[in-house]
Legacy VTK file of the C-alpha trace (Angstrom):
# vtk DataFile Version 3.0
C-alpha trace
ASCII
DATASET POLYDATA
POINTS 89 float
8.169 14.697 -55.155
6.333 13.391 -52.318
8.178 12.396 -48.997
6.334 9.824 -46.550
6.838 10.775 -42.708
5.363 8.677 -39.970
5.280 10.447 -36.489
3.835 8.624 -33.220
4.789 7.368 -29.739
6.229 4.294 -28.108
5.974 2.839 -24.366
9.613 1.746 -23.599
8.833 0.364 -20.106
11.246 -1.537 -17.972
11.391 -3.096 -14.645
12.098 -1.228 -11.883
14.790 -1.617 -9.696
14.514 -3.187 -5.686
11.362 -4.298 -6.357
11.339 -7.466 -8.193
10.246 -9.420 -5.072
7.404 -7.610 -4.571
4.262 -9.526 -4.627
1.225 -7.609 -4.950
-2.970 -9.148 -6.147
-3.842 -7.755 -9.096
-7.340 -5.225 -7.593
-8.499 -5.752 -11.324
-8.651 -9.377 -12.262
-7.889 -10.210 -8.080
-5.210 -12.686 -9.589
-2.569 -13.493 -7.746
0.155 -16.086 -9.574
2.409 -18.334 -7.544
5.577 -18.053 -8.546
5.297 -14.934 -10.885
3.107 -11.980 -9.724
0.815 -10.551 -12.022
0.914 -6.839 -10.714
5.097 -5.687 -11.292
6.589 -2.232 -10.927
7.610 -0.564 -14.084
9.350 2.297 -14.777
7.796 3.696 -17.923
8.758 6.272 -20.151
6.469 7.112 -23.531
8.972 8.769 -26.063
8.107 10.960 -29.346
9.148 8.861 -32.870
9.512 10.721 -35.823
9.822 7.800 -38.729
10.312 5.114 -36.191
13.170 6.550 -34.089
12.306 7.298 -30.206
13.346 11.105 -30.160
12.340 12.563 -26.816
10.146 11.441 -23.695
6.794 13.007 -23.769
5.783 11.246 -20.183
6.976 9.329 -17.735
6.902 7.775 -13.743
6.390 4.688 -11.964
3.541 2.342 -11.998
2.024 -1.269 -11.169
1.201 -3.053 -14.349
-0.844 -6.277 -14.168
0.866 -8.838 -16.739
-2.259 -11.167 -17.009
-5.537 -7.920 -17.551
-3.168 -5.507 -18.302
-4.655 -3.054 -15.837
-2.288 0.047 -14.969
-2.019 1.997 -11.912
0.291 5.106 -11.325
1.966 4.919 -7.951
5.160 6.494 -5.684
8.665 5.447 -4.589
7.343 5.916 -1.078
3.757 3.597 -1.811
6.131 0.951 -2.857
8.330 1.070 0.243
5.417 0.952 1.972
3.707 -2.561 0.284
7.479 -3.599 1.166
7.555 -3.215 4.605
3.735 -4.694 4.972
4.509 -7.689 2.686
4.526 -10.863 4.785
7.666 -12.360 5.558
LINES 1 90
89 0 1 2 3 4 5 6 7 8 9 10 11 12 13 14 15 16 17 18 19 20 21 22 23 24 25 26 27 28 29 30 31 32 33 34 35 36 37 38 39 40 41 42 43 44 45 46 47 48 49 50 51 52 53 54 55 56 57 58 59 60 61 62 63 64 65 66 67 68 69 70 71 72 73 74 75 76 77 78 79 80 81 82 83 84 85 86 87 88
């Protein structure tokens, strides 16, 4: 009898909260989209699967993520107060 078990990780990232009008240039691809930006804060979490099913996080945190060159960048709550309170108004 042979059983068949597939083991592996998944990136279940999601936006993160009090930041969605945060508009930051990609330092990457330097792209900067109008109505969309390119460069969003995530909140990701990377969990253990064992035959498909997430079964406990092996890493998380916050970070930018570029939508358009896909570049990431690990960053702080306090780093993103700060681009906040420089944005221009």
């Amino acid at each position: 009898m042979f059983f068949f078990f597939t083991c592996g990780s998944t990136d279940m990232s999601s936006g993160l909260k009090g930041y969605e009008t945060l508009n930051v240039v990609c330092p990457h691809c330097h792209n900067a989209a109008g109505i969309s930006t390119p460069l969003q804060p995530i909140k990701r979490r990377t969990f253990f699967t064992f035959c498909f099913i997430p079964v406990f996080p092996i890493a998380w945190g916050k970070e930018l993520r570029c939508s358009i060159c896909q570049y990431r960048q690990s960053t702080t709550t306090e780093q993103l107060d700060g681009m906040v309170q420089n944005a221009p108004k």
